[in-house]
DRENDO-1510 file (C-alpha; in Angstrom, 1 decimal, always signed):
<recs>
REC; n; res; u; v; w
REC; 1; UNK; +20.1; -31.2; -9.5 .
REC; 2; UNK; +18.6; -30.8; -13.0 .
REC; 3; UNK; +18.7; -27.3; -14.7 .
REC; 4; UNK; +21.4; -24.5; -14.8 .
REC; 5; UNK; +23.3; -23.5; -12.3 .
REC; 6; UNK; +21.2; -19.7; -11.2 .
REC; 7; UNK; +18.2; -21.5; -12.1 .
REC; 8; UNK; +16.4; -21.1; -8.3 .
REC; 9; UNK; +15.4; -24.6; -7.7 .
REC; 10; UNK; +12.7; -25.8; -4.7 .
REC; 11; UNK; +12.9; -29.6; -3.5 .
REC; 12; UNK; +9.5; -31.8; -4.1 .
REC; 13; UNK; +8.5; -31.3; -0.3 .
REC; 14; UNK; +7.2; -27.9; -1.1 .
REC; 15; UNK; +5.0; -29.3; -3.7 .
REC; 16; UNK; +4.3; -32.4; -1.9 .
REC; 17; UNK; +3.2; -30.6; +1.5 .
REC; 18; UNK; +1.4; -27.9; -0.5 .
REC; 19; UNK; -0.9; -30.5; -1.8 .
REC; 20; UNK; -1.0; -32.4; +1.5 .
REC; 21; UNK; -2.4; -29.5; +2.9 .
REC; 22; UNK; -4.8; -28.6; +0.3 .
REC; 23; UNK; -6.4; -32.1; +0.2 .
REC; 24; UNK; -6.4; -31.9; +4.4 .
REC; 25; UNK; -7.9; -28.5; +4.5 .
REC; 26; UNK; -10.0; -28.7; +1.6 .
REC; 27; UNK; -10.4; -31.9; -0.2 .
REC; 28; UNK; -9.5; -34.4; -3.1 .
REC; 29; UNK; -11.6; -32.4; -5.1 .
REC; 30; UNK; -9.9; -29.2; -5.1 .
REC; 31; UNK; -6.5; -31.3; -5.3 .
REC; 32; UNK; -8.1; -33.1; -8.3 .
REC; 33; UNK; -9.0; -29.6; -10.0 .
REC; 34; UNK; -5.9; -27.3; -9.0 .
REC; 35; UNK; -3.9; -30.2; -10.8 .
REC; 36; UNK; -6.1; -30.0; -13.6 .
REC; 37; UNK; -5.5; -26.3; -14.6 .
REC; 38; UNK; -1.8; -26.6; -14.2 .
REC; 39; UNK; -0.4; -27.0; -17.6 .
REC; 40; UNK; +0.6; -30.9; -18.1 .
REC; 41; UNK; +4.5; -30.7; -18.2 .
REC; 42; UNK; +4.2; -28.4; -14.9 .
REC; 43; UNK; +1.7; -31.4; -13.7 .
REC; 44; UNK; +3.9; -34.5; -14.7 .
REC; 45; UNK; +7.3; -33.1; -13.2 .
REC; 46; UNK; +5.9; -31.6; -9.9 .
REC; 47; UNK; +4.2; -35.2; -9.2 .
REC; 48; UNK; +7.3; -36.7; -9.9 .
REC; 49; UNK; +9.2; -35.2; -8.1 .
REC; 50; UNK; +10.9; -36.9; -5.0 .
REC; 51; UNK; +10.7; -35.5; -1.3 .
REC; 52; UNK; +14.3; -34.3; -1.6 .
REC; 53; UNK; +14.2; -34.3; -5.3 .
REC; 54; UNK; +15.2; -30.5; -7.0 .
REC; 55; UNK; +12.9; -29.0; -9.4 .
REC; 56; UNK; +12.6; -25.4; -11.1 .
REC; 57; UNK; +11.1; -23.2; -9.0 .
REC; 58; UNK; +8.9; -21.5; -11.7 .
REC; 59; UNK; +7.2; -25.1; -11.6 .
REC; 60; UNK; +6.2; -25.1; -8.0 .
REC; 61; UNK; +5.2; -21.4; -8.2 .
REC; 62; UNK; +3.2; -22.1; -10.7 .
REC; 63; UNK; +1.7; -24.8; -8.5 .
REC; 64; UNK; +1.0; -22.0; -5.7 .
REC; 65; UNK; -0.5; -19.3; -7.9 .
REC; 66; UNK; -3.1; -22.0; -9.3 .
REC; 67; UNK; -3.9; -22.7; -5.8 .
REC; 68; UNK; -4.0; -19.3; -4.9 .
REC; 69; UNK; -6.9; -18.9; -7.7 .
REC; 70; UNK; -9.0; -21.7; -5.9 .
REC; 71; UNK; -8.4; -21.0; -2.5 .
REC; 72; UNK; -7.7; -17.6; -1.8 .
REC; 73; UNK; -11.7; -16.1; -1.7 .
REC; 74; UNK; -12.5; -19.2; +1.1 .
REC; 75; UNK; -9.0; -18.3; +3.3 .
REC; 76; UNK; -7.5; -15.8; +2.4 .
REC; 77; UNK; -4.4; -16.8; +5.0 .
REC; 78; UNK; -4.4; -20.3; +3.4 .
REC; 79; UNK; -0.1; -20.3; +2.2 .
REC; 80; UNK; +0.6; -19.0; +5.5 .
REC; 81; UNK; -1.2; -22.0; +6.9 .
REC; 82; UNK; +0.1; -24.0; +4.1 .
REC; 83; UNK; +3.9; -23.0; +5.3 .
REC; 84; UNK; +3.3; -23.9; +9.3 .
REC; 85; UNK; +1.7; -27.6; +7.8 .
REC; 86; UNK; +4.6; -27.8; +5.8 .
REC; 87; UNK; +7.6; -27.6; +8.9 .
REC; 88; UNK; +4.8; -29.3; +11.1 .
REC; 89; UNK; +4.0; -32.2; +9.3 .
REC; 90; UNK; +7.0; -33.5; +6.7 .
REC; 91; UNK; +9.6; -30.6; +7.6 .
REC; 92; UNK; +9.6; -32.5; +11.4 .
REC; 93; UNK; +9.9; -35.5; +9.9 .
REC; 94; UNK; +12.8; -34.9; +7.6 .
REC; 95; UNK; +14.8; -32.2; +10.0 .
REC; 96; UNK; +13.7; -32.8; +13.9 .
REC; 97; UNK; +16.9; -32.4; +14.5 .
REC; 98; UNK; +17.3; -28.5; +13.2 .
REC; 99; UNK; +14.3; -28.3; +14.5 .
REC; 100; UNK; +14.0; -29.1; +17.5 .
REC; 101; UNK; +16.7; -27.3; +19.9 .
REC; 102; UNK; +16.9; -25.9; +23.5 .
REC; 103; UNK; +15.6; -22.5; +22.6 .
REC; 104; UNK; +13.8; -20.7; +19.5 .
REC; 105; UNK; +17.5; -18.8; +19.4 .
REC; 106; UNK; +19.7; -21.7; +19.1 .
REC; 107; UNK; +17.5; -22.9; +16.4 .
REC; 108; UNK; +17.6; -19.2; +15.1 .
REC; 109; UNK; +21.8; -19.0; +15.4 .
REC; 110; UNK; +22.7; -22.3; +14.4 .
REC; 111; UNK; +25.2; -23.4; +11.4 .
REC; 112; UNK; +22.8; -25.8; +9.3 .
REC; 113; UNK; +20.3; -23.6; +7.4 .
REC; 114; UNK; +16.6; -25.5; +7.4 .
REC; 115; UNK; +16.0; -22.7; +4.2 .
REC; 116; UNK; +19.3; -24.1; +2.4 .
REC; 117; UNK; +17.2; -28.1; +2.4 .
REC; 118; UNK; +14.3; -26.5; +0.9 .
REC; 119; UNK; +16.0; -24.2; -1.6 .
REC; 120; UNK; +18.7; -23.9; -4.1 .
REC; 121; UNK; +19.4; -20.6; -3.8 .
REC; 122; UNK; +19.9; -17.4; -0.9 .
REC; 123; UNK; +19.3; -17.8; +2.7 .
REC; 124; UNK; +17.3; -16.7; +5.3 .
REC; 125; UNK; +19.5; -15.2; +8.1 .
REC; 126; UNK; +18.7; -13.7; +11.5 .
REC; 127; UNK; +20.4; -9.9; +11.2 .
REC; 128; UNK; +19.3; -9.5; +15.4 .
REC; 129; UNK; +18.7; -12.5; +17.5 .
REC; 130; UNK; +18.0; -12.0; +21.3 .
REC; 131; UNK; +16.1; -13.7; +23.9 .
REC; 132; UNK; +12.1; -13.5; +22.6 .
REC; 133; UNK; +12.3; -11.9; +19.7 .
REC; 134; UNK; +14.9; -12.2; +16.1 .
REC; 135; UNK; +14.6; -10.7; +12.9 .
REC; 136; UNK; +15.1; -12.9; +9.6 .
REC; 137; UNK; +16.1; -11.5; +6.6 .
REC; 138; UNK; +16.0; -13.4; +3.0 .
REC; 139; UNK; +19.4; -12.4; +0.9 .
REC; 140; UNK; +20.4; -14.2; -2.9 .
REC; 141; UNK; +17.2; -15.2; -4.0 .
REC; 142; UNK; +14.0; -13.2; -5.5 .
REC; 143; UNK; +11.2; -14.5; -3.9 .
REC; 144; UNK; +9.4; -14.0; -7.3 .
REC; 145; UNK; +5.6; -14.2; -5.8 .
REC; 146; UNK; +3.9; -12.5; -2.0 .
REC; 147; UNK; +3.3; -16.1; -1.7 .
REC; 148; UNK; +6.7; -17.4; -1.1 .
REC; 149; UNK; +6.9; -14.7; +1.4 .
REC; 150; UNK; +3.3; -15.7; +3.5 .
REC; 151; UNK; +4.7; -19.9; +3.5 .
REC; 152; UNK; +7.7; -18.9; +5.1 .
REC; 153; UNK; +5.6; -16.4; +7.7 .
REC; 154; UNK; +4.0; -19.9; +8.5 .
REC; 155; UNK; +6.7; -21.5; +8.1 .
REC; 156; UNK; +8.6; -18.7; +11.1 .
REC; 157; UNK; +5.5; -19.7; +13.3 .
REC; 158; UNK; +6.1; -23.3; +13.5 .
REC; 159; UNK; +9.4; -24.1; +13.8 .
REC; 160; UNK; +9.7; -22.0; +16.8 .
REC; 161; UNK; +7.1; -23.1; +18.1 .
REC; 162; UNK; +9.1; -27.1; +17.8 .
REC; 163; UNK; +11.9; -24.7; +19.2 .
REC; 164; UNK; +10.7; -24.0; +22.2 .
REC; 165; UNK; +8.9; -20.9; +22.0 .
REC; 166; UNK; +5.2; -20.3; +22.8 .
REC; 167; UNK; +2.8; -17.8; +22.1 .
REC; 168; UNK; +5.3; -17.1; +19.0 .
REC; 169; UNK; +4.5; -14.4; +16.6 .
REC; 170; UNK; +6.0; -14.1; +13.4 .
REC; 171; UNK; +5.5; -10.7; +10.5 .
REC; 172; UNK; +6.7; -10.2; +7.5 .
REC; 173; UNK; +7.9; -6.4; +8.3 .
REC; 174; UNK; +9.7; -5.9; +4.8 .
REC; 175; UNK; +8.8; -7.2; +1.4 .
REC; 176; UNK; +10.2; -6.5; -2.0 .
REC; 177; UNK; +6.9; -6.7; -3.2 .
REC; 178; UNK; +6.0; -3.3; -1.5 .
REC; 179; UNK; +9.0; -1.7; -2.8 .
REC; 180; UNK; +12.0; -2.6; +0.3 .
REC; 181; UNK; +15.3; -3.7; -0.9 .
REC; 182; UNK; +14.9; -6.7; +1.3 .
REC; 183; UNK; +12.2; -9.6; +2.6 .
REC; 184; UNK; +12.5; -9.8; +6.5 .
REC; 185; UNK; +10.6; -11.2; +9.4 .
REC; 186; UNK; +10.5; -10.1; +12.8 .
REC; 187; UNK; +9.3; -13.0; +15.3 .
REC; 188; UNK; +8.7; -12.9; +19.1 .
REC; 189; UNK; +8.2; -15.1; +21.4 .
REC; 190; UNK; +7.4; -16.1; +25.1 .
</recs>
């Protein structure tokens, strides 16, 4: 893992699923262009970067907010979106196994963290977790941008829905960017 220690660090999946989704949803063309305005160190190390590979996290949020220029006016939603492609698509791939489990609470309660493999830092924890509905809260790490918090909204919705659960509904019901101590996510489910 490159950088210091409390530096918050993100593996290359985010970056490499962000821009899977963009070309997907929007085209080579916006790919081509959101790459463009990023500045060119931020460029050449997130394209480097390895699916399991660590790199700063200011780099892939940079990535985000770029996109987030381009995309937000044409769908507004578009990291939430971004967040269910991402455990949908490569986050199956990589961690079926955490993934896929008898019920949307085992996945919820079990020991391996699927928020540890895609970040350096804090965890995402249920604080109540009952039959059809949990809440999730975020603890050792500053989410930094709203748009951290809307990927893992999508993020919340898709793997429980590989968990089991349908008509699953997941809300960001505290954010530190509205002034709560805490980020946390209530999901239900049927």
């Amino acid at each position: 893992m490159r950088g210091h220690a409390a530096t918050p660090m993100a593996r290359g999946s985010t970056v490499q699923t962000t821009l899977e989704f963009i070309r997907q949803r929007f085209g080579e063309d916006d790919v081509r262009a959101l790459l463009a305005e990023l500045a060119e160190d931020d460029r050449r190390e997130l394209l480097a970067a390895g699916t399991t590979d660590f790199l700063p996290y200011d780099r892939v949020l940079a990535l985000w907010n770029a996109a987030d220029a381009r995309l937000s006016r044409r769908q507004p939603d578009w990291m939430e979106e971004a967040g269910a492609f991402a455990i949908a698509s490569l986050g199956q791939q990589l961690y079926g196994g955490i993934l896929r489990k008898q019920s949307p609470v085992e996945f919820m309660t079990q020991s391996v963290s699927l928020f540890r493999l895609y970040y350096s830092q804090g965890s995402i924890e249920p604080v109540e977790a009952e039959s059809g509905r949990a809440v999730v809260r975020l603890s050792g790490m500053d989410a930094v941008s709203p748009l951290f918090c809307a990927r893992q909204t999508g993020g919340w919705r898709c793997a429980l829905e590989l968990a089991g659960g349908r008509e699953v509904r997941a809300r960001h019901v505290r954010c530190t960017f509205e002034g709560d101590a805490f980020c946390e996510w209530e999901v239900r489910w049927a």
